[in-house]
C-alpha positions as CSV (number, residue, x, y, z in Angstrom):
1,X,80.6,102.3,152.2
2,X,77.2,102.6,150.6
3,X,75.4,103.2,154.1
4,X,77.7,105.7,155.5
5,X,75.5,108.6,157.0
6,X,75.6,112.0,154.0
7,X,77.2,114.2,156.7
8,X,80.2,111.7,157.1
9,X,80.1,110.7,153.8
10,X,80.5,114.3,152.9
11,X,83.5,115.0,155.4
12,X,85.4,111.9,153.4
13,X,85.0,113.5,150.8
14,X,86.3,117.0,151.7
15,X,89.5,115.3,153.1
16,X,90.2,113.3,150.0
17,X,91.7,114.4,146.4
18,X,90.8,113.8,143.3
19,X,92.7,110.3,142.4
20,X,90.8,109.0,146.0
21,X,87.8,109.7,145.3
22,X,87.8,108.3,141.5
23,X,89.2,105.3,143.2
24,X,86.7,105.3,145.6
25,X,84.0,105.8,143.3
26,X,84.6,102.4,141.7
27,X,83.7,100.2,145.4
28,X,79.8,100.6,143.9
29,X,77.4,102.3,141.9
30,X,75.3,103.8,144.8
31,X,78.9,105.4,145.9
32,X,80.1,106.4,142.5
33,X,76.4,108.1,141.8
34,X,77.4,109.7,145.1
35,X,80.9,111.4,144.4
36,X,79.6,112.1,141.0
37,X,76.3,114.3,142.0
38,X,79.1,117.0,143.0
39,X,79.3,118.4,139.6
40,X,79.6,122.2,140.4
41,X,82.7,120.5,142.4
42,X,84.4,118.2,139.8
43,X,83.7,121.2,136.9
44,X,86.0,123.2,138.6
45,X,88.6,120.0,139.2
46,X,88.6,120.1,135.5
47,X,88.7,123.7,134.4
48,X,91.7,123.6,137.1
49,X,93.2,120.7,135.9
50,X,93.2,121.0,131.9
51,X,93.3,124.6,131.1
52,X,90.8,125.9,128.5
53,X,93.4,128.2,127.4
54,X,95.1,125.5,126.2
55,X,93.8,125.2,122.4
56,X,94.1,121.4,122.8
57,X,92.5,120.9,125.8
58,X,89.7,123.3,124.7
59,X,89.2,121.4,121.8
60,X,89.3,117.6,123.2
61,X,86.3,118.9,126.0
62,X,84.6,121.1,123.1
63,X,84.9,117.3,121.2
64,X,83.4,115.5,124.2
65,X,80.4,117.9,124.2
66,X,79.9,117.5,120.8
67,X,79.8,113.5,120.5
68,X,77.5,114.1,124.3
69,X,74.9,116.2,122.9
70,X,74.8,114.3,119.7
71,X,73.9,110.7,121.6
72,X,72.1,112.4,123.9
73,X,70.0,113.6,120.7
74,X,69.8,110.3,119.4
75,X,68.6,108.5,122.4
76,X,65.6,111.1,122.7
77,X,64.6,110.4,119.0
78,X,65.2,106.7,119.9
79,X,62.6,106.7,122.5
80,X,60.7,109.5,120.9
81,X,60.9,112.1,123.7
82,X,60.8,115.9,122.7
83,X,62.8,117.2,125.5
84,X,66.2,116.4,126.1
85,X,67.5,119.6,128.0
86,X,68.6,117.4,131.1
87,X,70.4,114.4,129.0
88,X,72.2,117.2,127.2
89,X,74.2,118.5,130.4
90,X,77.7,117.1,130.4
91,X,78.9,115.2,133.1
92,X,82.1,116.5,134.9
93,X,82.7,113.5,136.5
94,X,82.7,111.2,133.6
95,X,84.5,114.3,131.6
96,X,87.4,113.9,133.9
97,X,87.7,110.4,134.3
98,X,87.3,110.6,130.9
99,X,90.0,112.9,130.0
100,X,92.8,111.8,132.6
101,X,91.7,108.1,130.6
102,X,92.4,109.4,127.3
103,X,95.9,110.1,128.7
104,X,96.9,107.2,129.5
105,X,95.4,105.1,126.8
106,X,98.0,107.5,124.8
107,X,100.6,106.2,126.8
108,X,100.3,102.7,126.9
109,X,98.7,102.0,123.5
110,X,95.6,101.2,124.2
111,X,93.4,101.6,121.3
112,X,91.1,100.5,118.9
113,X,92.4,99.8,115.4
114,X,90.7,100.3,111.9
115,X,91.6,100.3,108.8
116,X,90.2,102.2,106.3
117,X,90.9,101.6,102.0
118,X,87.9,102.2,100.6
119,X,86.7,105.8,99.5
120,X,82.8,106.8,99.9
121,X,81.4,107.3,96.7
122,X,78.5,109.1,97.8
123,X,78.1,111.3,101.0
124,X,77.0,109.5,103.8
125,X,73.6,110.1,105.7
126,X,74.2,110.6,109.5
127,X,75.9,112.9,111.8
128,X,79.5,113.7,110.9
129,X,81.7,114.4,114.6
130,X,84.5,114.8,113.5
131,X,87.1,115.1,110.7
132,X,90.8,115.2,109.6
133,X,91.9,116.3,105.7
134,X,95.1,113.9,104.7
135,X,96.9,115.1,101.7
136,X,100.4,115.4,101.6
137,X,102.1,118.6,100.7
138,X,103.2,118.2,96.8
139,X,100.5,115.8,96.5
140,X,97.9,116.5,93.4
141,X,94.7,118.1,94.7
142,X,92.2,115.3,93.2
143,X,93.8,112.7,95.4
144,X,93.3,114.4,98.7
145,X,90.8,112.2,101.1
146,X,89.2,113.1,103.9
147,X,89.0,110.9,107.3
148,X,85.8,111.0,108.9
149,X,84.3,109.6,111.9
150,X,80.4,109.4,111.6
151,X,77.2,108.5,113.6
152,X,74.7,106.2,111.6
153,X,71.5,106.4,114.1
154,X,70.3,104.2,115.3
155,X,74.1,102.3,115.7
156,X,75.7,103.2,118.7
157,X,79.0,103.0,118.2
158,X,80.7,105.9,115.5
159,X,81.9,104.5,112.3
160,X,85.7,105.7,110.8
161,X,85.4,106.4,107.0
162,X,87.4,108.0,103.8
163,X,85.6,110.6,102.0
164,X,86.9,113.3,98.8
165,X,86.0,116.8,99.3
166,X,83.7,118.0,96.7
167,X,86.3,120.7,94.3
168,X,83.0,121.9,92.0
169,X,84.3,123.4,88.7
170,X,87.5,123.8,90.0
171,X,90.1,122.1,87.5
172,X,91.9,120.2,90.3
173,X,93.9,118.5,87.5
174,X,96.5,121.7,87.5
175,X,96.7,122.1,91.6
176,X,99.0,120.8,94.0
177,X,98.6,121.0,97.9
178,X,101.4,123.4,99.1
179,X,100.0,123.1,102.8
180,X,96.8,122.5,104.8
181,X,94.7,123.3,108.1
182,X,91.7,121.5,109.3
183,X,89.4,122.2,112.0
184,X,85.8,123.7,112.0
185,X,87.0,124.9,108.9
186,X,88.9,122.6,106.1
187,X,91.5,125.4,104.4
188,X,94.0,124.1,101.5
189,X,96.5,126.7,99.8
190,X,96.8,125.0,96.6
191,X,99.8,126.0,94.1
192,X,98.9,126.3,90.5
193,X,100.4,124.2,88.0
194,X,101.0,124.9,84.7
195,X,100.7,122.7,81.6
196,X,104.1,121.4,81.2
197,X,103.8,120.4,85.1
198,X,106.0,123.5,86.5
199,X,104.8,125.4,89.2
200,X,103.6,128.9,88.4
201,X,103.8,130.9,91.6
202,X,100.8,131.3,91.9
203,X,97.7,129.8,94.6
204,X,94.5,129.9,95.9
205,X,93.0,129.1,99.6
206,X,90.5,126.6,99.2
207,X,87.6,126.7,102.1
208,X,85.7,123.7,103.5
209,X,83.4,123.7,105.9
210,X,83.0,120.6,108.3
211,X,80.2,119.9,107.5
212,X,79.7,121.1,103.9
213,X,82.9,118.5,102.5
214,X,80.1,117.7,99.7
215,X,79.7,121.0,98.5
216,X,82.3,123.1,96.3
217,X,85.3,124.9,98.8
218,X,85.3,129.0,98.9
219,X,87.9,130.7,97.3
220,X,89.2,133.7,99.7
221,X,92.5,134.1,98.3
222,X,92.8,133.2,93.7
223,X,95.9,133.5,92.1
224,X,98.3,135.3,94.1
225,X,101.5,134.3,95.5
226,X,100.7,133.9,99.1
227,X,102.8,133.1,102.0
228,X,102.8,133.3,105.8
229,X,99.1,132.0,106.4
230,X,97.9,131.8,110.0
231,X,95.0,129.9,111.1
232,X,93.0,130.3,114.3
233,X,89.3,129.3,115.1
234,X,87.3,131.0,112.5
235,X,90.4,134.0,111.2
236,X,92.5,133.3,108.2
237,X,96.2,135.8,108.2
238,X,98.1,136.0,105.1
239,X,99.9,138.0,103.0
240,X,100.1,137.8,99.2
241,X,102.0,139.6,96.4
242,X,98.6,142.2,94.9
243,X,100.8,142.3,91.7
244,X,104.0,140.9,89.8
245,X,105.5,144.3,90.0
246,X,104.4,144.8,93.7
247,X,107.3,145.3,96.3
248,X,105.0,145.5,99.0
249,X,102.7,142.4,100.6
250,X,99.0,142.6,101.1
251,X,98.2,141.2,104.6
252,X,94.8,140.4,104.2
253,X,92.2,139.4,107.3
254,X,89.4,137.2,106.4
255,X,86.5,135.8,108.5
256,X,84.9,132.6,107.4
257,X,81.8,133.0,109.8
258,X,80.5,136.0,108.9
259,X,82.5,136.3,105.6
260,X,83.8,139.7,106.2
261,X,87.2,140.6,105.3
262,X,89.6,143.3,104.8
263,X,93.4,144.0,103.5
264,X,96.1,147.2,104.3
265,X,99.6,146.9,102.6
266,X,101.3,147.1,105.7
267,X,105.2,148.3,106.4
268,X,108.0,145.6,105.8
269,X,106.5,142.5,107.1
270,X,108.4,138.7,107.2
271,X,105.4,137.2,108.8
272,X,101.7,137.6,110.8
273,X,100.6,135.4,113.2
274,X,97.1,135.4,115.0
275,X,97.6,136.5,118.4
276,X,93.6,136.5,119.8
277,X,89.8,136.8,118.5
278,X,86.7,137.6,118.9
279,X,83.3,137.5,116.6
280,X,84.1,140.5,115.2
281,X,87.7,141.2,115.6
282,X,91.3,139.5,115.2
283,X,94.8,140.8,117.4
284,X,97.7,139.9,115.4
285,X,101.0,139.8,115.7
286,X,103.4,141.5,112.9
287,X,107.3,140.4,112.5
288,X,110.0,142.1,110.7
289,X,113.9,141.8,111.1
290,X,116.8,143.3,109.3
291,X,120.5,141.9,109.7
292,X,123.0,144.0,112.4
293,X,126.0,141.9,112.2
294,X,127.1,138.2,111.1
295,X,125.0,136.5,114.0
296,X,122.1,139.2,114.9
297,X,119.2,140.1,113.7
298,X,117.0,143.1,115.0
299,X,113.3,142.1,115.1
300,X,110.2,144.8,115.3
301,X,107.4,143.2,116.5
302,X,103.6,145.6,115.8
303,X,100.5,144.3,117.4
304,X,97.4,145.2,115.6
305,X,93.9,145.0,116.3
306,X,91.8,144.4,113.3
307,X,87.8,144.8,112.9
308,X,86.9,144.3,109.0
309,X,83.6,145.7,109.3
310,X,85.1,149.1,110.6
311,X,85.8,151.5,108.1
312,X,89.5,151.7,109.1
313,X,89.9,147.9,110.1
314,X,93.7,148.3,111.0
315,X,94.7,149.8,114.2
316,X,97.8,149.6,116.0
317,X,98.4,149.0,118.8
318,X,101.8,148.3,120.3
319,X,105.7,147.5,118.9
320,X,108.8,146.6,120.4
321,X,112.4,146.0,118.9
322,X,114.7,143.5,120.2
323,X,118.2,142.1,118.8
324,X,118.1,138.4,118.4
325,X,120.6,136.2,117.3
326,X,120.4,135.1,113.3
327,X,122.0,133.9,110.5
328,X,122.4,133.0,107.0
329,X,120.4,129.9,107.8
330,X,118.8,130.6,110.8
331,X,115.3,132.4,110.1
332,X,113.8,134.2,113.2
333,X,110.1,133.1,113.8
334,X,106.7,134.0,116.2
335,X,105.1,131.7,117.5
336,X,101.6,132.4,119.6
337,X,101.2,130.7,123.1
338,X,98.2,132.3,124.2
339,X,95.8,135.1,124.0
340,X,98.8,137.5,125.2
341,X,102.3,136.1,124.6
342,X,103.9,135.0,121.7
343,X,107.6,133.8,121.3
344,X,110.1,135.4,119.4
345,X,112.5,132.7,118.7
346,X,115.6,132.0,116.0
347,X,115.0,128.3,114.0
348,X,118.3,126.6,114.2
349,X,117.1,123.6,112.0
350,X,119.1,124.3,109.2
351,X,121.8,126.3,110.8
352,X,125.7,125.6,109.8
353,X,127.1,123.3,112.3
354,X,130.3,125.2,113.0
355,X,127.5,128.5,114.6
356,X,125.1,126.0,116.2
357,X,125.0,125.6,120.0
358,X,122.6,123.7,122.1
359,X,123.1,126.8,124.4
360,X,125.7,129.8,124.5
361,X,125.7,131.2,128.0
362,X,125.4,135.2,127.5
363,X,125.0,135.0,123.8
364,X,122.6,137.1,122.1
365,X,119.2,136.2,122.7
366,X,117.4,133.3,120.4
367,X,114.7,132.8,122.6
368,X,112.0,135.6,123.7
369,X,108.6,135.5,125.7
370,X,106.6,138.5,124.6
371,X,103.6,139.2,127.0
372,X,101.1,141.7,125.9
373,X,100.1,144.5,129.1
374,X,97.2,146.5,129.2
375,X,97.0,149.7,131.4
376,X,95.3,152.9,131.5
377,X,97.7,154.6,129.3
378,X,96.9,151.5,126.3
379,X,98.9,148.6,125.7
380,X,102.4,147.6,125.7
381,X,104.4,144.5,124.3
382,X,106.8,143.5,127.7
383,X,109.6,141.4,127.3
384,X,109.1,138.1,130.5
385,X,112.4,136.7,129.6
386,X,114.7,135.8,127.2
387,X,117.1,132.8,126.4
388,X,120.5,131.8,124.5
389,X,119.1,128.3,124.1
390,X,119.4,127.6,120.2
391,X,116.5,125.7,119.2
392,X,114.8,123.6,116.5
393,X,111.7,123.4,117.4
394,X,109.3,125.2,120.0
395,X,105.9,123.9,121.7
396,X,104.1,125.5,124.1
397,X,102.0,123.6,126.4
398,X,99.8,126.1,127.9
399,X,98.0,123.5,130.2
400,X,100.8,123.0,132.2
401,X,103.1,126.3,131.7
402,X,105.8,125.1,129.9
403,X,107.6,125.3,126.6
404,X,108.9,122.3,124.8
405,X,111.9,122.9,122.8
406,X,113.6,120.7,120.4
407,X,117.7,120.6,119.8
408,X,118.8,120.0,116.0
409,X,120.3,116.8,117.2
410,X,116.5,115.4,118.5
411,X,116.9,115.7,122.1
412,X,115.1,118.7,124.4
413,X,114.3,120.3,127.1
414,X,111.7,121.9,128.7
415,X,111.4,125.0,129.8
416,X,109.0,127.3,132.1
417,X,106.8,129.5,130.8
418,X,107.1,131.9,133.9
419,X,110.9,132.5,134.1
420,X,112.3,130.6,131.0
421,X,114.1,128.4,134.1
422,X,115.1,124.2,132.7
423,X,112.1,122.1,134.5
424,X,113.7,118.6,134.5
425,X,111.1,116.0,133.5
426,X,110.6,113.1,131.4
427,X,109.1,113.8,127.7
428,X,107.5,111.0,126.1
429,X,106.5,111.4,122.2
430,X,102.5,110.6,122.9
431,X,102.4,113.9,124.3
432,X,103.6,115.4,121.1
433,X,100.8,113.7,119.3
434,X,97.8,113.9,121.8
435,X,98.7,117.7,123.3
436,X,97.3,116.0,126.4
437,X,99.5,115.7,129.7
438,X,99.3,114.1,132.9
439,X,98.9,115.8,135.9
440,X,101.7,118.0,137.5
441,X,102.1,115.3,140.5
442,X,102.1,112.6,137.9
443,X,104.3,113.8,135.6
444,X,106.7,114.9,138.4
445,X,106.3,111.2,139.7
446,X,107.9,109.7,136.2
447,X,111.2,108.6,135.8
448,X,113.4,108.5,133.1
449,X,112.6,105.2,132.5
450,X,109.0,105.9,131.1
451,X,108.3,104.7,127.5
452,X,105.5,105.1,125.2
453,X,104.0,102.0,123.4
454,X,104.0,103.3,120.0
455,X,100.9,101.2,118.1
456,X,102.8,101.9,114.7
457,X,105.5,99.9,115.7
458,X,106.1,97.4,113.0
459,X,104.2,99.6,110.5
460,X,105.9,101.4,107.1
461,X,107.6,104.3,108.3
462,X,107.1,105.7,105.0
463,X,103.8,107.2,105.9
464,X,102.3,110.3,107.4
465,X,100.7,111.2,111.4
466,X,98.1,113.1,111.9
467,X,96.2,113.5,115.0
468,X,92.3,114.0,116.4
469,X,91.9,115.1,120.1
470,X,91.0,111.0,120.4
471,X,92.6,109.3,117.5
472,X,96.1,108.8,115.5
473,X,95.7,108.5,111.7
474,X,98.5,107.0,109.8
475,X,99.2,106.0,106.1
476,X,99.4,107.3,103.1
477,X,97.2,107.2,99.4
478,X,94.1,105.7,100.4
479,X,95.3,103.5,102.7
480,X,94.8,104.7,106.5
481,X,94.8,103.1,110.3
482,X,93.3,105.0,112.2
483,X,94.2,104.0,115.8
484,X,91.1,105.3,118.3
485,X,91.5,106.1,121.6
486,X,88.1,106.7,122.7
487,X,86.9,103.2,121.7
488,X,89.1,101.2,123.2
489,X,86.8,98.5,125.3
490,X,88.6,96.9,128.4
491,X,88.2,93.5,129.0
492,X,84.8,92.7,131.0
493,X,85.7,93.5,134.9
494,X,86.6,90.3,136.9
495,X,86.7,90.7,140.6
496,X,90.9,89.4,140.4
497,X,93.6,91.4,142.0
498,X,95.3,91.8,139.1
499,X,91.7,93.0,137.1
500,X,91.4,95.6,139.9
501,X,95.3,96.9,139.4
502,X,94.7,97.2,135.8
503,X,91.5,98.6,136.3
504,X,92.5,101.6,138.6
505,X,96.2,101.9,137.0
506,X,95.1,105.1,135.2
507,X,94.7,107.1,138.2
508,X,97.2,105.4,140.8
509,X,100.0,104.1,140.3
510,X,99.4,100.6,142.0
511,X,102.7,99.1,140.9
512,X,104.1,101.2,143.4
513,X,102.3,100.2,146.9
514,X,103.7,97.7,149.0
515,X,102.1,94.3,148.6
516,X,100.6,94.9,151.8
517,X,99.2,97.9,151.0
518,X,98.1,96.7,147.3
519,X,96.6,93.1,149.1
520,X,94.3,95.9,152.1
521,X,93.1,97.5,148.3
522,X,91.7,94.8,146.9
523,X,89.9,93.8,150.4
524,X,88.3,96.8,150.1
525,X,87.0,96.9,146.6
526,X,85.7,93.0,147.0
């Protein structure tokens, strides 16, 4: 294979598809350096693959070029060259071995384990890649950790370790943790507490940066009684009471890059959600709904477009109505999918048995795709379709074009994004966790059957998950495994048929040949 003549070499390489030739790549290193020189080719494999308007699959590469350019880095100190422009370009052949890898460790456990019970003191000196805040809603503020993974040059391998956030002269001793959002940007809404322990109504958002956990947190929002907060890349949405006496909320728009921010008491709103952004400007989406009858609801839906460094930051843009079904226990909810449709859906959760249906064929609508159109004459909000289904639960997953929805009873269904049509496939937990899928041909290839090997099994289920683009995080007080992903080590290759099979099992399916077919295989790769 290695002396095969460029011209051929390149026609084999036309006629093959992806799975092939990462099979093919592993017969040698002078014919893996060859399939992997294509990198114009394999970066547009990926981009077609693992969408980057998927937020999660954005985030996993943007993670990958991270932990890249910071070895990359290292290595050039290391051996005390000055320029590293050329070690810093990401390899799209290793990024999508790399990612269809992470995949399947998901899927059959296999991980790295480490447990973590002791709590820095002091802030540790090396390169911080990424992070993950654990603290239980309800939970006191003082006892919220922080679970990073670090880089201690000139160590190779990343470190896993608990750190506290820095809270400054903030008396954390009166402040609970009502809810929490990490990311770039660390953001606790903390509830105020008053001396005789009772909640006062009252919080503050609390600001981190990633990489500023040992300095004291921003304050955006103090003492207000705020609700429906929204989080997305660098925007904060949410809306707060400016007053006891006020009727009216405050929706206020804050950006924690440039620190501009603005507010406008805007008409009857139930909730905000961040619909896109920019640098310099935020589209969000604004819910209302007022009750028709027993079982419907109709919901206004206003999308603005909101600049804070204009001097009128607010500008609207676009509304529709549309009756949904509701009731007494049944809130109706948005939900963003991506930078122009949202769902408009009914939560069924907590909805009386005796009005709950999985689905009721020509029923008022509970489920609604919302796509924003622009044309010459501005833009519009156009209902794409609209569903009876009653759910509990709703995920997109942009990557592939589907919805996930979840029935009250735990079972679900998936759905497409196009037509709102049932797509009949299996849907394995992991997923949930990881936001990364499998291809369409390999997720279309799984049966029923397929199980997910779960590496808290046997573990106290009386703990919390939380996830990193590579990593699951479980426990609870200061007492975490963190189950890694990205530094799972295979055992060293052996030159075995069954080696080779396990070797190759994340990209084809070997259990499946014919033992003819599987024995001509292993010829080839000896």
């Amino acid at each position: 294979m290695d002396y095969i003549p460029e011209e051929l070499f390149s026609r084999i390489l036309e006629a093959l598809d992806e799975t092939s030739l990462v099979v093919l790549s592993c017969v040698s290193r002078r014919c893996r350096a060859r399939i992997a020189c294509r990198q114009a080719w394999w970066r547009k494999r990926f981009e077609r693959h693992f969408l980057y308007e998927d937020e999660h699959e954005l985030k996993w590469l943007q993670h990958q070029m991270r932990v890249h350019v910071i070895k990359a880095y290292v290595r050039s100190i290391s051996s005390g060259r000055t320029n590293a422009q050329r070690d810093t370009r990401l390899d799209w052949f290793t990024a999508y071995c790399m990612r269809r890898a992470t995949e399947y460790r998901w899927r059959h456990g296999q991980c790295t384990r480490h447990q973590l019970t002791n709590v820095a003191i002091t802030r540790p000196r090396g390169i911080r890649l990424q992070s993950m805040l654990l603290s239980p809603n309800g939970s006191p503020a003082k006892n919220a950790v922080i679970v990073s993974q670090w880089l201690f040059p000139p160590q190779k391998q990343p470190t896993w370790l608990l750190e506290q956030p820095c809270w400054g002269d903030t008396a954390m001793e009166h402040i609970n943790v009502r809810d929490s959002w990490s990311g770039e940007y660390t953001i606790i809404r903390g509830t105020h507490i008053r001396k005789d322990d009772s909640h006062a109504d009252l919080h503050s958002l609390y600001v981190w940066h990633s990489a500023a956990f040992h300095k004291p947190p921003r304050v955006i929002v103090a003492g207000q009684f705020v609700m429906n907060i929204s989080v997305f890349k660098n925007w904060v949405v949410c809306q707060y009471l400016a007053s006891e006496t006020a009727r009216r909320y405050t929706t206020h728009i804050y950006n924690l890059a440039s620190n501009l921010y603005c507010s406008e008491s805007l008409a009857p709103v139930t909730s905000c959600r961040i619909l896109s952004a920019t640098q310099e400007s935020v589209h969000i989406i604004q819910l209302h709904y007022s009750e028709l009858d027993i079982d419907s609801a109709l919901a206004t839906c206003v999308l603005w477009d909101v600049t804070p460094s204009h001097a009128a930051p607010f500008k609207w843009k676009a509304a529709r109505k549309k009756e949904v079904f509701k009731t007494k226990q049944s809130p109706v909810r948005s939900d963003c999918v991506d930078d122009n449709r949202f769902l408009l859906w009914t939560d069924c959760e907590e909805g009386d048995d005796e009005v709950y249906a999985e689905i009721a064929p020509g029923g008022i609508s509970s489920l609604v795709l919302l796509q924003v159109v622009n044309d010459v004459t501005g833009a519009s909000l156009e209902e794409k379709w609209s569903n009876s289904i009653r759910a509990a639960k709703v995920w997109p997953i942009v990557s592939r074009n589907l919805l996930l929805v979840d029935y009250k009873d735990t079972s679900d269904v998936l759905l497409s994004l196009e037509d709102g049509s049932v797509i009949h496939r299996v849907s394995l937990p992991c997923w949930y966790y990881s936001h990364l899928y499998p291809l369409e041909a390999q997720w279309r290839g799984m049966t029923k059957h397929a199980t997910w090997k779960d590496p808290r099994r046997g573990l106290s289920r009386d703990c919390r998950t939380k996830t990193l683009p590579n990593a699951m995080i479980y426990g609870r007080d200061a007492a975490f495994s963190v189950f890694d992903y990205a530094d799972y080590i295979r055992r060293p290759y052996q030159k075995t048929q069954l080696a080779l099979e396990q070797q190759l099992a994340s990209f084809i399916d070997v259990t499946n040949l014919s033992a003819d077919k599987r024995h001509m295989l292993f010829r080839v790769f000896v």
